[in-house]
C-alpha positions as a printed NumPy array, in Angstrom:
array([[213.879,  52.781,  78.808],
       [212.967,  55.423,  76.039],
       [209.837,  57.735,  76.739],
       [206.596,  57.027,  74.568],
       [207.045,  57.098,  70.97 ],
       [205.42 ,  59.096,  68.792],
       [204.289,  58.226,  65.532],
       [207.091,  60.609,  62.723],
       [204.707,  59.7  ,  59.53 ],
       [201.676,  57.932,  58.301],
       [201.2  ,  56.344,  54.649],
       [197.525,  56.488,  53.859],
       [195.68 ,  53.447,  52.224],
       [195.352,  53.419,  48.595],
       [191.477,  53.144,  49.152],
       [189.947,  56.521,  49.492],
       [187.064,  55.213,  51.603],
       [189.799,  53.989,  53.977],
       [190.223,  56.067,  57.184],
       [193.424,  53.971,  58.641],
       [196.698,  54.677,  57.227],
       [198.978,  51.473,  55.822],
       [201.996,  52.692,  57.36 ],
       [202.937,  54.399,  60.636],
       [206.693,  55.307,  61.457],
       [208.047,  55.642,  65.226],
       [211.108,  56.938,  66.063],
       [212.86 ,  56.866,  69.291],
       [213.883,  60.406,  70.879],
       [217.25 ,  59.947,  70.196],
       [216.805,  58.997,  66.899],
       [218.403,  55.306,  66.997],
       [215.626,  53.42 ,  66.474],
       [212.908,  53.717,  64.006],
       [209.901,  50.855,  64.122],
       [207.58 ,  51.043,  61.02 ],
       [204.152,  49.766,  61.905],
       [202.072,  48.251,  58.963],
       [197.777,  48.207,  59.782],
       [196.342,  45.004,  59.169],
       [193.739,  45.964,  56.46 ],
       [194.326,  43.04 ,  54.104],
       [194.341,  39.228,  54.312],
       [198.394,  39.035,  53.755],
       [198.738,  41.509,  57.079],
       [196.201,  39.796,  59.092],
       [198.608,  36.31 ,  57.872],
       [201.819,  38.734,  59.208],
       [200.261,  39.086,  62.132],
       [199.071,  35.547,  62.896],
       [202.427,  33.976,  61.999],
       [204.267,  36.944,  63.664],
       [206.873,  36.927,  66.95 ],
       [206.615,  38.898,  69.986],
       [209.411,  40.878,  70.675],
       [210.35 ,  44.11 ,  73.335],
       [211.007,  47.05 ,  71.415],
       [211.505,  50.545,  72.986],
       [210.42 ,  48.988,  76.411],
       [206.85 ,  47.476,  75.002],
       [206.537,  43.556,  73.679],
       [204.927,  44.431,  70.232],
       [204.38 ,  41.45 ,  67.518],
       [207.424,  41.376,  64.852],
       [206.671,  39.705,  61.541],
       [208.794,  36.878,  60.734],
       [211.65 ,  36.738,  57.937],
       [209.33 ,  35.449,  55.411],
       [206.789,  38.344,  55.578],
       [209.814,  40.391,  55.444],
       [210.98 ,  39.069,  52.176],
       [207.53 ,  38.968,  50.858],
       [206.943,  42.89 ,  51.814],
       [210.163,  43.644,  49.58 ],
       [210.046,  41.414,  47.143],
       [206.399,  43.779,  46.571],
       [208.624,  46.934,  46.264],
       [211.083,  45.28 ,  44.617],
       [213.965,  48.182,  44.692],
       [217.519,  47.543,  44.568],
       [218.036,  47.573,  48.007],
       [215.059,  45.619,  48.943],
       [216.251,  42.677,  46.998],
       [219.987,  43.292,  48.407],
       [217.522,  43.328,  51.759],
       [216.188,  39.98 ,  50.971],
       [219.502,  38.376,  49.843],
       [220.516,  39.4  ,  53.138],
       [217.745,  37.877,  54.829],
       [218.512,  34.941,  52.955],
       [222.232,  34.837,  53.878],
       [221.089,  35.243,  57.651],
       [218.404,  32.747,  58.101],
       [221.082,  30.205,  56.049],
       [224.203,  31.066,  58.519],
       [222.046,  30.57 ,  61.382],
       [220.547,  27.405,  60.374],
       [216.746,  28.511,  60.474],
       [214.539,  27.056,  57.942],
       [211.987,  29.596,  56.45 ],
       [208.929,  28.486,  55.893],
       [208.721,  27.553,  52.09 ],
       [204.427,  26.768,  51.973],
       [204.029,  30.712,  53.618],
       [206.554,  32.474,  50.828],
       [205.52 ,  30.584,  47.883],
       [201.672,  30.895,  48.797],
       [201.967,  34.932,  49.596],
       [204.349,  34.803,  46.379],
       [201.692,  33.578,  44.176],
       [198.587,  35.23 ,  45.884],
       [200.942,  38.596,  44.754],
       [201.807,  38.146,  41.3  ],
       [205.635,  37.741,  42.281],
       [206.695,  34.058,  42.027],
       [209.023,  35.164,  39.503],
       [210.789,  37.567,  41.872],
       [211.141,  34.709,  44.632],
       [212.156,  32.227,  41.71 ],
       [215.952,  32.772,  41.778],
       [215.878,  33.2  ,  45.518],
       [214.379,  29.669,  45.792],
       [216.515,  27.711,  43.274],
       [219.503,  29.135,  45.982],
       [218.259,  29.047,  49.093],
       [215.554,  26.473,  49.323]])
């Protein structure tokens, strides 16, 4: 069992009038576990939440979004190794014979702009 975390770093919302940050980053003490905790301030986190799994992490059961909102968050950043990220993600969910849910990624896909992104992903793995 690790001590209390600590939050290492905050990324503040984009929204000036916006006292919550987006982004809060734990570390354990040793160093071997870092949890990044995203603030529900828009309609696609509140869906994270809702649709999320509860899981133990550093001795506390804390909500852990599912693949999908996974692939969705880095198909948003869309850097090299997010995409290697999702591919990955992709690869998993196939070897271990769990079926993502299709209706949340293409609706989150299209709500941000980024059905192209998922496009290649789906003619693969859907």
């Amino acid at each position: 069992m690790f001590p209390p975390a600590t939050p290492q770093q905050s990324i503040g919302s984009p929204d000036p009038t916006d006292a919550l940050p987006d982004i809060v980053f734990f570390q354990s003490p040793d160093g071997t576990v870092r949890v990044d905790v995203f603030l529900a301030n828009a309609s696609f986190e509140r869906a994270v939440i809702e649709t999320s799994r509860a899981t133990e992490v550093l001795g506390r059961s804390v909500p852990l979004a599912r693949p999908e909102a996974s692939i969705i968050y880095k198909l948003i950043a869309s850097r090299s190794k997010d995409l290697d990220d999702v591919e990955g993600i992709f690869e998993a969910r196939r070897a271990a014979g769990d079926h993502l849910d299709w209706e949340f990624l293409d609706r989150w896909a299209a709500e941000w702009e980024i059905t192209d992104r998922l496009a290649s992903f789906a003619d693969r793995f859907r």
